[in-house]
BATOR-824791 format. One line per 10 residues: number of its first residue (from 1); their letters; for each residue x, y, z of C-alpha. Coordinates in steps of 0.2 Angstrom, whole numbers, plus 5000, padded with zeros to 4 digits. Each point is the difference from the previous one (the first is absolute). Layout:
BEGIN
NUM	a	X Y Z ~ ... $
END
This chain:
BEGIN
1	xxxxxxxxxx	5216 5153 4882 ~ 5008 4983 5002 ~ 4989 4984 5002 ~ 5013 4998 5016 ~ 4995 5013 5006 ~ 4980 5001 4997 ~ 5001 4982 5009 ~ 5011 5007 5015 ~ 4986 5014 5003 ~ 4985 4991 4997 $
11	xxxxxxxxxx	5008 4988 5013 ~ 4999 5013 5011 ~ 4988 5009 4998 ~ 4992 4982 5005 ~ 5008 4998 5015 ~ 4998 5018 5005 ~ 4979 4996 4999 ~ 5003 4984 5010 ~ 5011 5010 5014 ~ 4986 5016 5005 $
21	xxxxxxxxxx	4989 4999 5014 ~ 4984 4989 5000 ~ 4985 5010 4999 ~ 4991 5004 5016 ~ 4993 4985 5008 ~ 4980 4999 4999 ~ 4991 5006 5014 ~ 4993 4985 5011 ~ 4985 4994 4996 ~ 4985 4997 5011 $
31	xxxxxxxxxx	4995 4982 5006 ~ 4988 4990 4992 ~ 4985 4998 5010 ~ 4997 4982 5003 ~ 4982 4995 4993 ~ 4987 5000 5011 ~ 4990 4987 4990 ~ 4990 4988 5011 ~ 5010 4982 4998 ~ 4987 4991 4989 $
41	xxxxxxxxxx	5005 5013 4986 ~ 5019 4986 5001 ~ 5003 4986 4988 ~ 4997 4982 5004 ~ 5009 4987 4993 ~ 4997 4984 4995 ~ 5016 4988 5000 ~ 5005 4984 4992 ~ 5010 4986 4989 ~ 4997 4996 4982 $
51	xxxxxxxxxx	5003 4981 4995 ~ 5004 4999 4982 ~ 5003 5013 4992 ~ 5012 4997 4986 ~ 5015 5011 4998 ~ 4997 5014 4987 ~ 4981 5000 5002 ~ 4990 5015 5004 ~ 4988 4999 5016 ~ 4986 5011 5002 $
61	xxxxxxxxxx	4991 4999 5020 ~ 4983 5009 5001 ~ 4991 5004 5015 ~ 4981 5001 4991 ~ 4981 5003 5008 ~ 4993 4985 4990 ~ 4980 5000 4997 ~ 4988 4985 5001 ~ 5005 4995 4981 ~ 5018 4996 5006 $
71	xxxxxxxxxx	5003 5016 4987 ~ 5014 5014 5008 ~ 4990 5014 5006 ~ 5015 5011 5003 ~ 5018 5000 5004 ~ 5004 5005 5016 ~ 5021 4997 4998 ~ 5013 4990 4991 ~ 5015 4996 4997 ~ 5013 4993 4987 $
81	xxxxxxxxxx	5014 4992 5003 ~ 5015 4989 4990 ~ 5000 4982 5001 ~ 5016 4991 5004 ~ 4997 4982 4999 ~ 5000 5001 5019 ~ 4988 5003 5016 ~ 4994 5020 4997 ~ 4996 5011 5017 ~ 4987 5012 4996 $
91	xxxxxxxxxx	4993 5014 5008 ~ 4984 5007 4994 ~ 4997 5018 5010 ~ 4980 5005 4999 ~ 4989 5013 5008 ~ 4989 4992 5013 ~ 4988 5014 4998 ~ 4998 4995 4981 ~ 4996 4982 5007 ~ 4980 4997 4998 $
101	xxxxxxxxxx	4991 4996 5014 ~ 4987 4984 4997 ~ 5008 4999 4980 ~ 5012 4987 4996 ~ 5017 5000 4997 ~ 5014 4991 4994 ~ 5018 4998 4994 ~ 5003 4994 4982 ~ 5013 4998 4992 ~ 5009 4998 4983 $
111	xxxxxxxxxx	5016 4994 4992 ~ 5004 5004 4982 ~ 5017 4995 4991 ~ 5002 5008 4982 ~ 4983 5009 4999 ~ 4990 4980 5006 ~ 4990 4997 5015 ~ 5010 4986 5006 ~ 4995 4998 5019 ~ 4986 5008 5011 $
121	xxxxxxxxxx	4998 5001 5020 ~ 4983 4992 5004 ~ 4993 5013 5009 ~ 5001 5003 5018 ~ 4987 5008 5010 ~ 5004 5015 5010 ~ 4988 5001 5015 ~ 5007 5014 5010 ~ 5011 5017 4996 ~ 5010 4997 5011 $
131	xxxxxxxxxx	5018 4996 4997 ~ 5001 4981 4998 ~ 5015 4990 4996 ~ 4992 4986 4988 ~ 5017 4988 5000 ~ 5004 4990 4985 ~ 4987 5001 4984 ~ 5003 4988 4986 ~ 4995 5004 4983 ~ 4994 4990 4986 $
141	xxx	4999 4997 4983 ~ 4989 5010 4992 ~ 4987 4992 4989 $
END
């Protein structure tokens, strides 16, 4: 058979696949049911700006229950996010049925460029689970 003509029914057989019917379309499928979950079960946020962060730098945000020793007890959330040499919005999503009641808890932060610590957040204590928009936060060099 001629290479002309394998081409000229392979081409054919090609369009021939493309042109039959579409299989029969999928049965409908049933709503999702809305979860009932009672509204604390939502994520709060905390909001903000980041002053300084150099462009290229790697920054870490941590929501963390702190103990008396000023030692992280545990993480609660956090976040990383891309430096860009300009003012950085962040939002930090939590569960506010995580949050402790009568523990302390704060936002840290970190900045790292090439594998260094180069900046830290001092930290910022965080009083309440509810969502909180925490304005502009300057960090500073680390030490």
């Amino acid at each position: 058979m001629p290479l002309r003509s394998l081409v000229s029914l392979a081409f054919t057989a090609l369009l021939a696949g493309c042109s039959s019917q579409p299989a029969s379309e999928p049965e409908a499928t049933q709503p999702v049911e809305l979860s009932k979950a009672p509204h604390s079960k939502l994520l709060n946020e905390l909001s903000g700006t980041l002053i300084g962060a150099p462009e290229g730098s790697e920054v870490e945000l941590a929501l963390l229950e702190v103990d008396r020793r000023d030692q992280p007890d545990r993480l609660l959330s956090n976040l990383l996010l891309s430096g860009r040499g300009s003012a950085l919005p962040f939002i930090l999503q939590f569960n506010p049925d995580s949050f402790p009641a009568g523990q302390r808890v704060e936002l840290r932060g970190r900045v790292t460029q090439d594998g260094q610590l180069i900046m830290r957040l001092p930290a910022q204590q965080i009083h309440s689970p509810a969502s909180q928009a925490l304005g502009p936060l300057r960090l500073v060099p680390a030490p």
